[in-house]
C-alpha positions in Angstrom: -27.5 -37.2 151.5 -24.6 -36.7 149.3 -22.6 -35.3 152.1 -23.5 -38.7 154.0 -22.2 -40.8 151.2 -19.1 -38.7 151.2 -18.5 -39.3 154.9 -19.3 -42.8 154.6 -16.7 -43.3 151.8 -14.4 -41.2 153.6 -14.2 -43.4 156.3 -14.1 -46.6 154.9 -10.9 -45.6 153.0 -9.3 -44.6 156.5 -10.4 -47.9 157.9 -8.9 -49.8 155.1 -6.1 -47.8 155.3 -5.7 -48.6 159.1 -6.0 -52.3 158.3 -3.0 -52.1 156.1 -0.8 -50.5 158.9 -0.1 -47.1 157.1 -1.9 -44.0 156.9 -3.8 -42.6 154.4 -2.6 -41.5 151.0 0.7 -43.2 152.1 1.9 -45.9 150.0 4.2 -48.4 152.0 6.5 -50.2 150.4 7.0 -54.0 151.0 10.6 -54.2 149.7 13.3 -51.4 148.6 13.5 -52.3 145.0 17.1 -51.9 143.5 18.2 -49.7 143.1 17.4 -48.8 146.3 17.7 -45.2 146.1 17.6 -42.6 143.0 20.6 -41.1 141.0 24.1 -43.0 140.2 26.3 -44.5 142.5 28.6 -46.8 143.1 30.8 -48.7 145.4 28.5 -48.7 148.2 29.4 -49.0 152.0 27.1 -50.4 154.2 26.7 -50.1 157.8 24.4 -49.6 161.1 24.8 -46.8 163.4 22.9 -46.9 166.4 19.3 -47.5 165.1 20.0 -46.8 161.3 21.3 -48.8 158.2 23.7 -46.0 156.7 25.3 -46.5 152.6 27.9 -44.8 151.8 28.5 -44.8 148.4 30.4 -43.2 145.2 29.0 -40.3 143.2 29.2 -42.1 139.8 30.3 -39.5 137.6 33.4 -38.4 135.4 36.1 -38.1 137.3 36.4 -34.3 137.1 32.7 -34.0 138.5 33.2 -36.8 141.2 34.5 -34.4 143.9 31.8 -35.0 146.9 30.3 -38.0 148.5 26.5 -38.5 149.1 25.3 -40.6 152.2 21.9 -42.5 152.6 19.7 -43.5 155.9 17.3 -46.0 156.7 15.2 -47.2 159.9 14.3 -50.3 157.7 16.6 -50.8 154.4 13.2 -49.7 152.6 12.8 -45.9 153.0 16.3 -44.1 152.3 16.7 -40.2 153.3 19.3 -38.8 151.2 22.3 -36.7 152.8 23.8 -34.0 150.2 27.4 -33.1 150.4 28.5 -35.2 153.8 32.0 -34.2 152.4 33.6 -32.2 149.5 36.7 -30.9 147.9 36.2 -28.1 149.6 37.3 -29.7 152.9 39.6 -31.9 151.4 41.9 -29.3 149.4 44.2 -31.6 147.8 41.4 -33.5 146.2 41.5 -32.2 142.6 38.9 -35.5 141.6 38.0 -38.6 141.4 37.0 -38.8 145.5 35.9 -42.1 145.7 35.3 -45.4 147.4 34.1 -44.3 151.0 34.6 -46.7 153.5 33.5 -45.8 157.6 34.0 -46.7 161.1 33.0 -45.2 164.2 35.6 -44.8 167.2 35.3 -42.8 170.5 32.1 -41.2 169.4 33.5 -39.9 166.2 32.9 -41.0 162.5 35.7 -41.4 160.8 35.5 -41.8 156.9 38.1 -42.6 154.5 38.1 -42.1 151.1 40.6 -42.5 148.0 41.3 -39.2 145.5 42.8 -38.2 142.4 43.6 -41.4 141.1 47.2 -41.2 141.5 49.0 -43.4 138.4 52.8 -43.1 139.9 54.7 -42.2 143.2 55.0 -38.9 141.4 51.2 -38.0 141.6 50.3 -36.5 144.4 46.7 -38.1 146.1 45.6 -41.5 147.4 43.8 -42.3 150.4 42.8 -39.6 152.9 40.6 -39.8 156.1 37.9 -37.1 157.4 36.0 -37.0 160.9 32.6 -36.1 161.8 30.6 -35.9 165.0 27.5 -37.6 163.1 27.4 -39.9 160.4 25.9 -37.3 158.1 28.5 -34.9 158.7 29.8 -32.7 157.6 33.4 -34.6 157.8 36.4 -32.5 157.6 39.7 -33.5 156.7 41.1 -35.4 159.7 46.0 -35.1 158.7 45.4 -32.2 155.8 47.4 -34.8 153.3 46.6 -38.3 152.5 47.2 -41.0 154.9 48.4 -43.4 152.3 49.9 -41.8 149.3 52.6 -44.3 147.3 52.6 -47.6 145.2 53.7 -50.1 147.9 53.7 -53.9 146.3 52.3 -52.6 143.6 49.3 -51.3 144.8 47.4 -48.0 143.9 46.1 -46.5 146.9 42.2 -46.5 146.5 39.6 -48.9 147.2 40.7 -49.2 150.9 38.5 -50.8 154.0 38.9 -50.4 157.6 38.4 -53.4 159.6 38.0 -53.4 163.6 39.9 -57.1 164.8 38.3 -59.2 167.4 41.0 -57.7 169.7 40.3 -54.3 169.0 42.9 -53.2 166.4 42.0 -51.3 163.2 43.5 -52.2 159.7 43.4 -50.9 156.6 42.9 -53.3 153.4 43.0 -52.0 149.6 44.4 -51.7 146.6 43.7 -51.2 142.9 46.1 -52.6 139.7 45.6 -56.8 141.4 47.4 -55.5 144.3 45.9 -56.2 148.2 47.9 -54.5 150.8 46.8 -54.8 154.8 48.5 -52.3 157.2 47.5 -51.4 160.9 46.0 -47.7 161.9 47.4 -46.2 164.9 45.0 -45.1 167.7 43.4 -42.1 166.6 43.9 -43.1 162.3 46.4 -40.3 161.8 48.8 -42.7 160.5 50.5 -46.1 159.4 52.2 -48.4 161.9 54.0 -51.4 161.7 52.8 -54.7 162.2 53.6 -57.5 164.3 56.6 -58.8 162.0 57.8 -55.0 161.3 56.6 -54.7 157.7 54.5 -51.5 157.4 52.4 -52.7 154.4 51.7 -56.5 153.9 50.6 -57.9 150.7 47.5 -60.6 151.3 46.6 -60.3 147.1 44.3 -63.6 146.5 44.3 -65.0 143.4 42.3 -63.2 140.7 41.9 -60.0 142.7 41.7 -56.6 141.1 39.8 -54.3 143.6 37.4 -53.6 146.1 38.5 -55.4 149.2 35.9 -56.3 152.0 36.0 -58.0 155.3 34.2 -59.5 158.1 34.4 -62.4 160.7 31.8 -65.3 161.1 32.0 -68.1 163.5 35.8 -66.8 164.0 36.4 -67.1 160.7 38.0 -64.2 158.5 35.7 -63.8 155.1 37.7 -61.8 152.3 35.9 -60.4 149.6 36.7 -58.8 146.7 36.0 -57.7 143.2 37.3 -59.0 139.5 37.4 -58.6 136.3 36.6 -54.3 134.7 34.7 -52.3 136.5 33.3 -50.7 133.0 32.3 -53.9 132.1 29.7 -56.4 132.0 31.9 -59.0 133.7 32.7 -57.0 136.7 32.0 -59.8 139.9 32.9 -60.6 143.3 34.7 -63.5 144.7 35.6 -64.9 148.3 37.9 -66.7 150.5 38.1 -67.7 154.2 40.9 -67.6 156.5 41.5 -68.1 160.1 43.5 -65.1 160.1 43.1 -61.3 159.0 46.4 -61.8 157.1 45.3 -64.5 155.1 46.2 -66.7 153.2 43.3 -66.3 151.1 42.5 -68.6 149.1 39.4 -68.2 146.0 37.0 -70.3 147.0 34.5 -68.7 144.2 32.4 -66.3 142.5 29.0 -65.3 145.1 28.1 -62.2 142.8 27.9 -61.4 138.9 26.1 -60.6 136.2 22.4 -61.5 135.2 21.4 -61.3 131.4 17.8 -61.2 132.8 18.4 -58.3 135.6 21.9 -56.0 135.1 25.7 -56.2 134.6 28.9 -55.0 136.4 28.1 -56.4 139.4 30.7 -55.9 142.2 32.2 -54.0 144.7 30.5 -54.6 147.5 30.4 -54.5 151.2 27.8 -56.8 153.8 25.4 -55.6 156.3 24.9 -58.4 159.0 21.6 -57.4 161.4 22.5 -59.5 164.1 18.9 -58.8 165.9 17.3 -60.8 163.0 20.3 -62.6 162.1 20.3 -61.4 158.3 23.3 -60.4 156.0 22.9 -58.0 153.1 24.9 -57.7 150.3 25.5 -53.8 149.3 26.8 -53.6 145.6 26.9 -52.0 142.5 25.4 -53.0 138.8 24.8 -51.4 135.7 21.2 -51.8 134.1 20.8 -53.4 131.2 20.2 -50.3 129.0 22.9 -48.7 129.9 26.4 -49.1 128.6 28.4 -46.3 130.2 31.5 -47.0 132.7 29.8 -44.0 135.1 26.0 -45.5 134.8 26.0 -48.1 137.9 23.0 -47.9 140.7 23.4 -49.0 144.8 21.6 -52.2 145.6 20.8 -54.5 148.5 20.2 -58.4 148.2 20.5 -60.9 150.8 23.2 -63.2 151.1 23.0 -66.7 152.7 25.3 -69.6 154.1 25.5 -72.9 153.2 26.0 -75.3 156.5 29.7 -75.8 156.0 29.6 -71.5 156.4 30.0 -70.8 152.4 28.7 -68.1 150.6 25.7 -68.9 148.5 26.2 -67.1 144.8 23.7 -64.1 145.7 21.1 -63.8 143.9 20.7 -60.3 142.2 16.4 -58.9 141.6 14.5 -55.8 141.0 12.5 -56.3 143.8 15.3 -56.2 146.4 14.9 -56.9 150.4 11.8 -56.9 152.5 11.6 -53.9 155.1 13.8 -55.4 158.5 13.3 -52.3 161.3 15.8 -52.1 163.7 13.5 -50.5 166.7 
């Protein structure tokens, strides 16, 4: 009789389990929670690959122990597989430190990542911003020109923070810039190099007002959305503001702050990048923030919140929680 009971109980906890859509002893998660993953990181990169959502993000660390990049997978923005060591010093030998600020495309059935290092503070430092290639967007990546690809001051810019953005007519440029300096320039074919745009200029500053760092782009309804970060990024009032253009070289002009902090939820929040899921027609906001009981520059966490439009296309101010996005699979 006791074994019967046991059965019986057995099997109504596998039917219940059933009912819920998961198996049993599994516990599925409704949202991600922000973080969304464990461990300390920073200026995340979001993107989709083929049937994954893919953040690529900082190791937030001192600078001398911030020499490799992390990478994180999802089917559904709510289960993350982690990705040790996609890239190192190692394979990037004049990377001393400070490798930071990943930023991805795929081209020609390679993964190309880009990536600032050493935190160069004159022309007479040598670093800046290198690129590595992959077959998979886990890696491994190995230096793609053995040197960086951009690795001077030009109108005032230090070479970090960059972005590569694919155009609606198929060319790729670069945007970054640290010290309230924007630069845009164009990648050649194969992003082994700098070449000159249309008007001749090799870099072109499109600095909006307020800027400091952390560049992002992407086009809506043929309209150019520029985003970027303010204020210090070991602070509390680290934030993100926007502009719109009808062109990739601007101008850009603020139209206002969409992310910041929340005395009720974390500080420091900024550098960002968007996810749009155009199957569901949903865009993510990938950032940084500091929790509220920490205080350290190097103790900031990857999050994901949506992000909506108003009907004249504007940014709503996103809002940041704990609870973070609901599961959105891509099969």
């Amino acid at each position: 009789m006791k074994n019967y009971y046991l059965l019986l109980i057995s099997s109504l906890f596998i039917i219940q389990a059933c009912s819920q859509n998961k198996q049993p002893g599994q516990n599925v998660k409704e949202t991600a929670g922000n973080p969304i993953f464990e461990g300390r990181y920073a200026d995340p990169e979001g993107i989709i690959f083929d049937d994954k959502y893919w953040v690529y993000p900082t190791y937030s660390a001192l600078y001398e122990d911030q020499v490799f990049m992390d990478a994180f997978s999802s089917p559904d923005l709510v289960n993350w597989t982690k990705h040790e060591r996609i890239i190192d010093t190692a394979s990037v030998k004049w990377i001393k430190r400070a490798m930071w600020a990943p930023a991805i495309v795929k081209k020609d059935s390679k993964y190309f990542l880009f990536f600032a290092g050493n935190d160069i503070q004159n022309d007479d430092e040598y670093g800046g911003i290198g690129v590595a290639v992959a077959d998979k967007p886990e890696g491994p990546f190995k230096d793609h020109i053995g040197k960086p690809l951009i690795e001077k001051f030009y109108n005032g810019a230090q070479p970090i923070d960059q972005f590569v953005f694919k155009d609606k007519d198929g060319s790729y440029y670069i945007y970054y810039g640290g010290w309230r300096h924007c630069n845009v320039a164009k990648l050649n074919d194969d992003f082994t190099a700098i070449v000159p745009l249309e008007d001749g200029t090799m870099f072109k500053e499109v600095t909006p007002d307020k800027y400091v760092e952390g560049p992002f782009m992407f086009i809506k309804d043929g309209k150019y959305y520029f985003l970027w970060s303010e204020g210090g990024w070991g602070g509390p009032d680290y934030k993100v503001a926007y502009a719109i253009s009808d062109s990739p070289f601007g101008p850009f002009e603020r139209i206002g702050t969409i992310l910041e902090q929340d005395p009720n939820i974390a500080t420091g929040a900024g550098h960002n990048s968007i996810i749009h899921e155009p199957k569901s027609d949903k865009w993510y906001m990938v950032y940084h923030r500091r929790p509220l009981t920490e205080k350290h520059r190097d103790d900031r966490e990857t999050c994901i919140d949506e992000m909506f439009f108003d009907e004249n296309g504007h940014i709503k101010p996103v809002k940041m929680t704990n609870e973070g996005v609901k599961s959105n699979p891509l099969k």
